[in-house]
Structure formats: structure tokens, C-alpha cells
C-alpha positions in Angstrom: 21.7 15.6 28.4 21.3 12.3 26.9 20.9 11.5 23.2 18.0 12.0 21.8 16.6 8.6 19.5 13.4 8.7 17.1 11.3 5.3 17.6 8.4 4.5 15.1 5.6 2.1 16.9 3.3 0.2 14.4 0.9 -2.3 15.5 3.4 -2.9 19.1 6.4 -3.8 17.1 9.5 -1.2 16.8 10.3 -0.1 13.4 13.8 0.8 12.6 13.9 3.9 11.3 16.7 5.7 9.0 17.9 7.3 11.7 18.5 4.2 13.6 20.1 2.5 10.6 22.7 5.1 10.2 23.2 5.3 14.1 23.9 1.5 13.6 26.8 2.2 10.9 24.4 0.4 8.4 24.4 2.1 4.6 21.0 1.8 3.0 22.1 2.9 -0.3 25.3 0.5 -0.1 27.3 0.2 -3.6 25.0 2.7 -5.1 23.6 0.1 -7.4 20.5 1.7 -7.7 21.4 4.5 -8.3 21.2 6.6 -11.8 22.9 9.5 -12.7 21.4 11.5 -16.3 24.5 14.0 -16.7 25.6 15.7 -20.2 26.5 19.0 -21.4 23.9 22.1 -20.5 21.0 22.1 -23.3 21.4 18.8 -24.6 18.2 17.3 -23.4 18.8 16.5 -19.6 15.5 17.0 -18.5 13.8 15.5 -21.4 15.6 11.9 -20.8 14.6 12.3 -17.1 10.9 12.8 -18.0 10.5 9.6 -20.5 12.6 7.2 -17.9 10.5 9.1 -14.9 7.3 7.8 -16.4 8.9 3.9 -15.9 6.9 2.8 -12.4 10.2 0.8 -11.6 11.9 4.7 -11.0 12.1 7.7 -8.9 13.1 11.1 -10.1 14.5 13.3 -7.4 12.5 16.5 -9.0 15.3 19.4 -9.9 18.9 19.6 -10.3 20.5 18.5 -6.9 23.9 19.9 -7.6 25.0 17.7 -4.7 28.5 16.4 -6.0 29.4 19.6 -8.6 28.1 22.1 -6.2 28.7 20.4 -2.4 31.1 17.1 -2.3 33.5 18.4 -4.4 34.6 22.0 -3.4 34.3 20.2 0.2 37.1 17.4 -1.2 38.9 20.4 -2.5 39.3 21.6 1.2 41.3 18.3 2.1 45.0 17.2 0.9 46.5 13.7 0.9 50.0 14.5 0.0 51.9 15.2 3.4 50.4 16.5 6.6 52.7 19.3 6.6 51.4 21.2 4.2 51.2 25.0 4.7 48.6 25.8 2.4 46.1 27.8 3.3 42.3 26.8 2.6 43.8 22.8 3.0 43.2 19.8 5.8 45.3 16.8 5.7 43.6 13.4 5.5 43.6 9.9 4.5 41.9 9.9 1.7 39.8 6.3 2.5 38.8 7.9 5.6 37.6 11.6 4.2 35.7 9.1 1.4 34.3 6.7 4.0 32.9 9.9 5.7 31.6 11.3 2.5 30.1 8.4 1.7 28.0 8.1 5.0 27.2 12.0 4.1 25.4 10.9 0.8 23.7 7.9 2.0 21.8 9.3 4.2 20.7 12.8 2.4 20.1 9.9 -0.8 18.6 7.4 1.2 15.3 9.4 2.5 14.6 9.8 -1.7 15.3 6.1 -2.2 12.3 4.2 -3.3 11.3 0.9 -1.4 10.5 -1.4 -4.0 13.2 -4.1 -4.7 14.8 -3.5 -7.5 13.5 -0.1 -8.4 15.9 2.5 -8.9 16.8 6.9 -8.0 17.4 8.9 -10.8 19.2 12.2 -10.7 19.4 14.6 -12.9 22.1 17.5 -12.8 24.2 18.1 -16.3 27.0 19.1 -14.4 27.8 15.7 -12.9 29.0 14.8 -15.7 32.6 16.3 -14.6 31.6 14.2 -11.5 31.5 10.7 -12.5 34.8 9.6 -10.8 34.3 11.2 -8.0 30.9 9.6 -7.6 32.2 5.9 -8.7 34.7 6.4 -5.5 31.5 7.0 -3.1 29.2 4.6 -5.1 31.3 2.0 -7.0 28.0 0.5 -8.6 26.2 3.7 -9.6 25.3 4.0 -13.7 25.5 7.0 -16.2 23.4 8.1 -18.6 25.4 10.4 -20.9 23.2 12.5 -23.1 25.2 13.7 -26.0 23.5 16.4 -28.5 24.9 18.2 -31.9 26.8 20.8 -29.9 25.4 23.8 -32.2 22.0 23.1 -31.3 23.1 22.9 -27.3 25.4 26.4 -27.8 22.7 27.6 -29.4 20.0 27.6 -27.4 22.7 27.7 -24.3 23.2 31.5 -25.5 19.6 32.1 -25.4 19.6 31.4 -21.7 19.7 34.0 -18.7 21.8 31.8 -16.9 24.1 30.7 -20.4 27.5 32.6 -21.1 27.4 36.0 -23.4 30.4 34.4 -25.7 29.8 31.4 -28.1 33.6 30.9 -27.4 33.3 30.0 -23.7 30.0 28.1 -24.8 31.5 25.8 -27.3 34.1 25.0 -24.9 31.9 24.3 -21.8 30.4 21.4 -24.2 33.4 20.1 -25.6 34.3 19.6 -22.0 31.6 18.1 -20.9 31.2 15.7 -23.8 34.7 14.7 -23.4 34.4 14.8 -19.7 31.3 12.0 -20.3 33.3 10.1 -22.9 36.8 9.1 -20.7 34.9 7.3 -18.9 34.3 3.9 -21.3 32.9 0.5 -19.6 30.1 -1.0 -18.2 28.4 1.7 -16.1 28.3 4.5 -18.7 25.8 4.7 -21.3 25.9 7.3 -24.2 22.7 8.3 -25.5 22.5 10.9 -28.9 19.9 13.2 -28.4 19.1 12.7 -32.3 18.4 9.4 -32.3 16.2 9.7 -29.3 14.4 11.8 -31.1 13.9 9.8 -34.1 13.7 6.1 -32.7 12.3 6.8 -29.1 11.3 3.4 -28.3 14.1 1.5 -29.4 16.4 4.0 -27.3 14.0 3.7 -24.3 14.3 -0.3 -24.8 18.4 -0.2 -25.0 18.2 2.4 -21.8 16.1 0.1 -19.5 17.7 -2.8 -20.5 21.0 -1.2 -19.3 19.1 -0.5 -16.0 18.1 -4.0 -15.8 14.3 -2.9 -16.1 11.3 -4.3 -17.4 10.0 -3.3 -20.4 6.7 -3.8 -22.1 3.9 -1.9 -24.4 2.7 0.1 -21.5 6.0 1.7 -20.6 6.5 2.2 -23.9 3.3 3.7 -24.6 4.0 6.1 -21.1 7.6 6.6 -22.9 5.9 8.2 -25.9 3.3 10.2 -23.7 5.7 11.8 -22.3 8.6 12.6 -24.5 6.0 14.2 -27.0 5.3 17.2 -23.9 6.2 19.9 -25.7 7.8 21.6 -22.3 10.1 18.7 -21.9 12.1 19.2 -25.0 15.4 21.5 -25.2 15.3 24.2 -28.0 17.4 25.5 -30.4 18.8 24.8 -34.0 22.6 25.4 -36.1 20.2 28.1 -38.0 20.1 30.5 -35.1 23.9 30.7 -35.0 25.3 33.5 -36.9 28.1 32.9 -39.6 31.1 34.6 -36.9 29.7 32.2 -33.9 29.7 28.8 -36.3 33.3 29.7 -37.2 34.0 30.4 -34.1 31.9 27.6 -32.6 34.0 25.4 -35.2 37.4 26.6 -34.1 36.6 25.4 -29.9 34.9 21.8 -31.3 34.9 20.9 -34.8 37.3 18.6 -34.2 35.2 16.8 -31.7 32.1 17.2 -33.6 33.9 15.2 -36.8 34.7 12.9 -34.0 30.7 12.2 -33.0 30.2 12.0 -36.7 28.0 15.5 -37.0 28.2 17.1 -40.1 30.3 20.1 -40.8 28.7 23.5 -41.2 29.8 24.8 -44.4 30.2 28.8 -43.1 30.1 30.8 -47.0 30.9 33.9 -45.9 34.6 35.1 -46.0 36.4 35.7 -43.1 37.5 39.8 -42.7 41.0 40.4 -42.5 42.4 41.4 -39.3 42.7 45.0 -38.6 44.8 44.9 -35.6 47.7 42.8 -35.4 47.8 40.1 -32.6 50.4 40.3 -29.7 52.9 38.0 -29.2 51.8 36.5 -25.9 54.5 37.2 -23.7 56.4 34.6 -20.8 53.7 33.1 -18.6 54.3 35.0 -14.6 56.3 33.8 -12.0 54.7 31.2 -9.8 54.2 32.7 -6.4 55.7 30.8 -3.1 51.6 29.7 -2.8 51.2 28.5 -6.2 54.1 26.2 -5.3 52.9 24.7 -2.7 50.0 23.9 -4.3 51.5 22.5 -7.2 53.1 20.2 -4.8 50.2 19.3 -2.7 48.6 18.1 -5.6 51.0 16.2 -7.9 52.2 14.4 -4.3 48.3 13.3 -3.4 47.6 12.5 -7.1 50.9 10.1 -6.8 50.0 8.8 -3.3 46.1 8.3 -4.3 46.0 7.5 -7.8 43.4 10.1 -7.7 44.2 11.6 -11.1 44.7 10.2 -14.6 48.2 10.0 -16.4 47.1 12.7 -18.3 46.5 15.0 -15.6 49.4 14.2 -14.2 51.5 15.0 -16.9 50.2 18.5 -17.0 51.8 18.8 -13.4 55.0 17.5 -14.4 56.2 18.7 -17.6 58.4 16.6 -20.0 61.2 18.8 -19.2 61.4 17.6 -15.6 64.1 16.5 -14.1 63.3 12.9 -12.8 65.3 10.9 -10.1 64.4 8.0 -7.7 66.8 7.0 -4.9 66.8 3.3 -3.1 68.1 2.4 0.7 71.1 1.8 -0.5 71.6 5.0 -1.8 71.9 4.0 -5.4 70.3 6.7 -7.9 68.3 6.3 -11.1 67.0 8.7 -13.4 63.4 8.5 -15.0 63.1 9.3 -18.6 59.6 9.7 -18.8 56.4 10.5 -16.4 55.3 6.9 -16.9 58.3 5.2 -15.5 57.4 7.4 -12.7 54.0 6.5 -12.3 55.1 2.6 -12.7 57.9 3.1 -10.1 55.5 4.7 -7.4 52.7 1.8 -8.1 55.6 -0.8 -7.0 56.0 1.2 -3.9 53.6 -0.2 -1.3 54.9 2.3 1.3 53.2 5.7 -0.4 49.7 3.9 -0.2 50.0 3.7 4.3 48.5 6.3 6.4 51.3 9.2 6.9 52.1 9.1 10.7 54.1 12.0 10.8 55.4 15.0 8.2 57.8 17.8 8.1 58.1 20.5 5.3 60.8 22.9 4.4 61.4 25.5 1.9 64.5 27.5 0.4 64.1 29.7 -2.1 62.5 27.8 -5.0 63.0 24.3 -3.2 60.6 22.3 -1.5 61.0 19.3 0.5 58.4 17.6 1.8 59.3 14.5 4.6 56.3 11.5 5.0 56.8 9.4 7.5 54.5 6.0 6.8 53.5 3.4 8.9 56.1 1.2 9.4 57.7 2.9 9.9 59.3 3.5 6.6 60.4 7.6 5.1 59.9 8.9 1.8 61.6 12.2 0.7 59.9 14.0 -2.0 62.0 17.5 -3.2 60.4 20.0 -6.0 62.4 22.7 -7.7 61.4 25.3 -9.2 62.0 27.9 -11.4 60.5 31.3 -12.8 57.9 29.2 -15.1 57.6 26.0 -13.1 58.5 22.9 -11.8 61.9 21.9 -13.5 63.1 18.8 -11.0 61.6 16.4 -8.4 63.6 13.8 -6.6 61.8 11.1 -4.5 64.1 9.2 -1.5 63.7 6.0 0.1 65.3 6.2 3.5 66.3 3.1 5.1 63.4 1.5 8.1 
């Protein structure tokens, strides 16, 4: 049966359509420079910034949280590995990264493209708090997408977070979920983030709406302005909740999970009178953390060897995969051994290896015991040797060969 294709006739003259485009390997979205992301912790005012830049004529809000990159592009990039094709685990697919991006990024420019608006110039907004955690994954599809990063006092956002049927139960787990979101927001500095404090929104809307257009490169005048203030005065629009509502236990325990970070933003402290109780039970000692199971290896490996090979994680995250303690060791062609001190010299040796950044043409993987030894053949071809050892608690050695072409 022959492929079905969708022509649109106007006036006698063919039309492509967006079908045709992507049939023709042609993006519409591109770079994703039109593109506008509003992400932020939960309760801190989202859908209220949405609503004031919606009302601009030079921007479309996709109505909704999408979820699209939290909720579908990542956990289907968690599916994939880069590290060696000879991995075991289960749940995992090896592949070039470029090409699993390239392929992603077709995926999102066509489910964004049918939103896109046709104006020059105009842009897509998209609102889902949860992308915040998503920013470098979206830069890699999208490399010229922009941020909005809502920050608000994060008593009022636990607060009224609690209050919520779809919130968690515990101030605890809701203090952290916006110190992590803040801080996700905040690593990434530069040009195409924006941080916006929901405070002074509040108090000097059209000087905030001014420095938010101009960072879209959009046109602003009185009557945006004036639609601006229509707008963010909808009493629907705003998020609720104030430090008030917390009780004296949740602000010290709100202040234990972020005071640090709010001193950071410059909030003030809450001053908590009451005393704290004395304990009445005595706290465990926690005990040794368990034994990492033959799986958890693997894993451990898949990652730290795609992070290495990709680049795909920070030097921070990195380090959590490869404790201080680690036993470091790089060895040449010529068989000549050296002994990293630290995971940075690590990280500096593998950026001056050009071979770890070819596609992997073939792989082998072996285990024994607590040992595993991972082969990557490159293109070239040219062999690196990669062997992990554990022990009880973790990862305790990793040796990297160069074999000779």
C-alpha cells in the first residue's frame, strides 16, 4: 500500500503543509528561539506570570501544564545508555547520544510546531513548574530556548503547597521539593535564564513586565502594559498562601530543609518563639548503608561511563558517582601508568581524549565478583578499557586503558 501524503489546495497552488515539512527533514521550530519556557518551584506563581505575558499579542500560551519534558522526554532518555553497548541492564538501550537527541528533537518539533504561532517574531510560551529540573535537557534539543524562573518566599509556596490535594502531607518533603527546584533554576546562570521574584512582581508589575519583554526581545508600550495590569489583578490568577499559616513545628522544620537558601535569596528569617520540646526517644545511630546489589552496579557504571563519554552531567554530579576515596589510574599505549589524585584530573584527562567522544562500534562486558570491566571499541579503530571495583558500600577503584590502534 503506498504512503499516504496530505495536500492543502488554495486558490490552485499547493500549500506545504507540516506534515510535508517534516517528511522533508525540515524543522519548523529550529533552535527553539522562540520558544519560552515559565518553570519554578510548585506554588510560586507559575500560572500567574503566564497570564500577564499571555495577554502580550506578540505570544502564545499553550493552555495547561504540558509535562512534555518532566513527564515524557525524560523517563524516555532514561530508557537509553551511552556508556558501552554491552551493557546488561535491564530497562536500558544503547545509543549514540547525538542520534537519540537528533530523534528527540524531530519528536518535539513537530508535537511544538502545530502550537507555534505564525507571526514573525512572535513567540510559544509554556508553562509547567516542573521543567525547571528540565532546563538542560531542553537547551540540548533547543539550544536557543529562554527561561523564565519564578522564584517566591518559599514559606508562602510550602504553605499554600500543603493546602493542595495534589501537595505532600509533610512540610519536610515540601521545603525540600522547593529548595530543589530553586536551586535546580539557579545553576543555570547566563543569557537565556531569567529570574523573576514573585514579590517584586507583585509590587512593581510594570517595571518587571518591561525587564521580561525586553529579555524576550518584545515590544512594549502603554497598551500592553495597561493589558499587563488587567490581567495580573484577576483574582483567580494569583497563588495563595502566607508564612502565618505555617505552624511554629513546620517553620522550624521548614527552616532546618531551606533557611540556608532562603538567607541566600535575602528573605527574612522567621523568628519561631516557642521552645523546642526535648526529645523523648533517643535517635538511632543510622547503621552501614546496604550492600550494592550486582544490578546496582551496573548501573552505577552505566552512568558514570555515559556521563564521562557525554559530558552529560556536571562535576558535581559526577563526583557523587565517584567518591574521593576512589582509587584513580589512567594507562597510555605504551603501557606507562599514572595515578589521578582528584576527580578533576579525571575529568581533564578524559576531555583530552578525542577517542571517548566516537560512536562505539563494538563492546564486550565482563564481571567477577565485585569487578566490572567494560571493553569500547571506537571508531578507528581505537579500544578503551574501563574496570570498576567494588566493595560492600561502593565503588572503591576505576582504571581506564588505552590500548594501542
Amino acid at each position: 500500500m503506498p504512503d499516504l501524503a496530505i495536500v492543502v489546495i488554495e486558490g490552485g497552488a499547493r500549500r506545504t503543509t507540516q506534515r510535508d515539512r517534516c517528511e522533508m527533514g525540515q524543522r519548523v521550530i529550529g533552535t527553539g528561539d522562540r520558544l519560552v519556557f515559565v518553570v519554578g518551584a510548585r506554588r510560586s506563581g507559575t500560572n500567574w506570570l503566564q497570564r500577564i505575558l499571555g495577554s502580550h499579542p506578540g505570544i502564545h500560551s499553550l493552555p495547561g501544564e504540558t509535562h512534555l519534558f518532566d513527564g515524557g522526554i525524560q523517563p524516555l532518555l532514561d530508557r537509553f545508555t551511552h556508556g558501552t553497548p554491552a551493557t546488561p541492564t535491564t530497562g536500558t538501550f544503547y545509543v549514540e547520544e547525538p542520534i537519540l537527541l537528533d530523534a528527540l528533537r524531530e519528536l518535539c518539533d513537530t508535537v511544538l510546531s502545530s502550537h507555534m504561532p505564525g507571526t514573525e517574531g512572535s513567540r510559544l510560551l509554556e508553562r509547567t513548574p516542573e521543567h525547571v529540573k528540565c532546563i538542560e535537557l531542553i537547551l540540548a534539543l533547543f539550544p536557543g530556548a529562554r527561561f523564565l524562573h519564578i522564584v517566591r518566599d518559599g514559606r508562602q509556596a510550602v504553605a499554600s503547597l500543603l493546602h493542595q490535594e495534589f501537595g505532600p502531607n509533610d512540610v519536610r518533603a515540601a521545603a525540600a521539593e522547593w529548595r530543589d527546584a530553586v536551586v535546580a533554576g539557579r545553576s543555570h546562570g547566563g543569557e537565556q535564564v531569567l529570574e523573576i521574584r514573585y514579590e517584586r512582581l507583585q509590587a512593581q508589575l510594570r517595571n518587571e513586565v518591561r525587564r521580561i519583554l525586553d529579555f524576550l526581545d518584545l515590544d512594549v508600550d502603554d497598551d500592553v502594559l495597561r493589558r499587563a495590569d488587567q490581567e495580573a489583578a484577576v483574582r483567580g490568577n494569583r497563588p495563595h498562601g502566607s508564612p502565618g499559616r505555617l505552624s511554629h513545628r513546620q517553620q522550624r522544620a521548614f527552616n532546618h530543609i531551606a533557611g540556608d537558601l532562603m538567607a541566600e535569596l535575602g528573605y527574612e528569617p522567621t523568628t519561631v518563639t516557642r521552645p523546642r520540646p526535648p526529645r523523648t526517644q533517643p535517635v538511632p545511630a543510622p547503621g552501614p548503608p546496604p550492600h550494592a546489589t550486582a544490578a546496582e552496579r551496573q548501573y552505577h557504571v552505566d552512568r558514570l561511563l555515559a556521563a564521562l563519554r557525554t559530558g552529560s552531567l556536571n562535576g558535581d554530579d559526577i563526583r557523587a558517582l565517584i567518591p574521593a576515596s576512589v582509587n584513580i589510574e589512567m594507562k597510555d599505549e605504551a603501557g606507562d601508568v599514572v595515578r589521578l589524585d582528584t576527580v578533576d584530573e579525571l575529568l581533564a584527562a578524559v576531555r583530552d581524549d578525542p577517542v571517548l567522544t566516537r560512536p562505539i562500534v563494538g563492546a564486550t562486558l565482563h564481571t567477577s565478583g565485585t569487578m566490572i570491566v567494560v571493553v569500547n571499541v571506537h571508531e578507528g579503530p581505537a579500544t578503551r578499557v574501563w574496570r570498576a571495583r567494588f566493595r560492600q558500600h561502593g565503588l572503591v577503584e576505576l582504571h581506564m586503558e588505552r590500548l594501542p590502534s
